[in-house]
C-alpha positions in Angstrom: -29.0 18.1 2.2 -25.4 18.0 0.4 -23.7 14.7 0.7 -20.2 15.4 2.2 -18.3 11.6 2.6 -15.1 13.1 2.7 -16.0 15.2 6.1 -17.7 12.2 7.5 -15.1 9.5 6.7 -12.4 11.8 8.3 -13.6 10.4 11.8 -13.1 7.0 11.0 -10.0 5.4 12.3 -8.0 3.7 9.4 -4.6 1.5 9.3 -1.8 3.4 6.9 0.6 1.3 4.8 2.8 0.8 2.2 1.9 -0.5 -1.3 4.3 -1.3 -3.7 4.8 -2.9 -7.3 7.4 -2.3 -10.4 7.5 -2.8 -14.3 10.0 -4.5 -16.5 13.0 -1.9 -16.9 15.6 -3.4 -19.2 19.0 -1.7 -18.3 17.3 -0.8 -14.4 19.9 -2.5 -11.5 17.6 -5.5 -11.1 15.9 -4.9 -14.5 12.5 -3.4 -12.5 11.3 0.1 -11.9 10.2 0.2 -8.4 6.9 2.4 -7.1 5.2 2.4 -3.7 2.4 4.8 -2.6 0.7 5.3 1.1 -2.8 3.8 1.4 -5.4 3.3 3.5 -8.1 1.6 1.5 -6.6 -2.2 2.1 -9.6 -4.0 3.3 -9.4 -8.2 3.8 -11.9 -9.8 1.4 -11.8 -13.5 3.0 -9.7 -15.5 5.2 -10.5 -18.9 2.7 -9.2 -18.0 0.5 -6.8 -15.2 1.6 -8.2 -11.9 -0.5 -7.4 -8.2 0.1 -8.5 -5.3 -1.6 -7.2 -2.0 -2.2 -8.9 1.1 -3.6 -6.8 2.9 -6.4 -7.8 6.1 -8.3 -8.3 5.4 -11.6 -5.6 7.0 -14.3 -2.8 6.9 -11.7 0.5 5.6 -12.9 0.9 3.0 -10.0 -2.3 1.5 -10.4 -1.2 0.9 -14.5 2.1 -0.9 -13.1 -0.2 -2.7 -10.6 -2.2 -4.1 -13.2 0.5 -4.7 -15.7 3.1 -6.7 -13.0 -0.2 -8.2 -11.7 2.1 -8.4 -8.2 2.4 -6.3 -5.1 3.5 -6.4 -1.3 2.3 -4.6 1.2 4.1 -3.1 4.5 1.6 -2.0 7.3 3.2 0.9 9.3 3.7 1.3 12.3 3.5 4.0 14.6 6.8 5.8 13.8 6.6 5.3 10.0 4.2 8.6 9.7 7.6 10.3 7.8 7.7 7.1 5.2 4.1 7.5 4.8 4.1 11.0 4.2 7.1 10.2 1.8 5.5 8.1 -0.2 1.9 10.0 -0.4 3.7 12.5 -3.6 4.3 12.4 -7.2 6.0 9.4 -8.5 8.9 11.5 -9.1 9.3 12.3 -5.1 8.3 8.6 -4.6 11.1 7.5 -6.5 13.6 9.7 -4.8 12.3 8.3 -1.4 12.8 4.6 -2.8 16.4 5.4 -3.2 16.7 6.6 0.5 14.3 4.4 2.3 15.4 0.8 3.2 13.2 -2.1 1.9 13.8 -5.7 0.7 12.1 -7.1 -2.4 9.5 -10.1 -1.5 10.2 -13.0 -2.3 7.0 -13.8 -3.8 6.4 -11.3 -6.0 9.9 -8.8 -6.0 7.2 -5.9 -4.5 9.2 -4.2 -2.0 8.9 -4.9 1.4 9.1 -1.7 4.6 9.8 -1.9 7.8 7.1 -2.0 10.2 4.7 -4.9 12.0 3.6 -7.1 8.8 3.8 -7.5 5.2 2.1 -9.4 2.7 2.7 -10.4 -0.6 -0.7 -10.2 -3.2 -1.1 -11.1 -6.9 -4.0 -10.0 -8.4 -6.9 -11.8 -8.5 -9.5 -9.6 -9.9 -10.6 -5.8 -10.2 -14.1 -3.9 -10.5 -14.1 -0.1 -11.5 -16.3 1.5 -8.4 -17.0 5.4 -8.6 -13.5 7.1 -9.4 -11.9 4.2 -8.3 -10.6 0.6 -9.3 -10.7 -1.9 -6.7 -8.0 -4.5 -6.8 -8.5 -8.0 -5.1 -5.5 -9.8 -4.2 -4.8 -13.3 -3.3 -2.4 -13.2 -0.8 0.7 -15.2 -1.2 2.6 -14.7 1.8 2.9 -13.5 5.3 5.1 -12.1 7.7 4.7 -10.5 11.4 7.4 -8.6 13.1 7.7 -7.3 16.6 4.2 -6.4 17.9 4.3 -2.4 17.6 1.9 0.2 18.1 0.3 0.9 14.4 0.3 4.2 12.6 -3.1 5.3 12.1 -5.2 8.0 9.9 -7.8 10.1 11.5 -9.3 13.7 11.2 -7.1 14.1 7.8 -3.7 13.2 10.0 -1.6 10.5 10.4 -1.5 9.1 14.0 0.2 7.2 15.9 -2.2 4.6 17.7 -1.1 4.0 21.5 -1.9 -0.2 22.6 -3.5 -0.9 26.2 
């Protein structure tokens, strides 16, 4: 029997957000080179202390300026952000061109930019273990915000979603 995760996992329901970090860019206009990607691997750890993690495939170019800032915020979408999401799921060179058309905020925790959409967190890393093709980041979680309550923006069957409330 052939083992086929990808097929499976596609029916299981998971939250979409934004993840974001920079590098050190003399000469840039706040001397940082700003990145975000879409994810869906952010996972809490533990509520004492506050830990999340995030699944990032190794050799990717965001995941080196993760590790090097050691900082990053986070912006959980919500149900109308599928086009930001979808934005920011390319190359770095189409996720930079979105960063100069989307509207964001840096946190003031960590200078991670921060998206619209329900809540946001700000992380700094705490540790990382290479699993499969992947390296999981743990984050301690610095702060917290909550918006509006608003429906969230979900992924399922390989799409992005919007989820409906009660």
């Amino acid at each position: 029997m052939e083992l086929d995760l990808r097929t499976v996992m596609r029916h299981f329901a998971t939250g979409v957000g934004v993840v974001s970090t920079w590098t050190e860019t003399p000469g840039g206009p706040d001397g940082r080179r700003h990145d975000a990607i879409t994810v869906n691997s952010l996972v809490p750890v533990s509520f004492d202390p506050p830990l999340v993690s995030l699944s990032l495939r190794h050799g990717s170019a965001f995941l080196t300026d993760l590790l090097a800032s050691g900082r990053w915020g986070v912006s959980i979408l919500a149900a109308d952000g599928a086009e930001t999401a979808r934005r920011l799921a390319g190359s770095r060179e189409s996720r930079t061109e979105a960063l100069g058309a989307l509207t964001a905020v840096p946190g003031p925790h960590t200078g991670a930019l921060l998206f619209d959409g329900p809540g946001w967190m700000e992380c700094a890393l705490a540790d990382s273990f290479t699993v499969g093709d992947h390296l999981m980041v743990i984050g301690t979680v610095l702060a917290t915000g909550v918006r509006a309550a608003q429906d969230p923006l979900v992924f399922l069957h390989g799409a992005l979603t919007p989820a409906t409330g009660p």
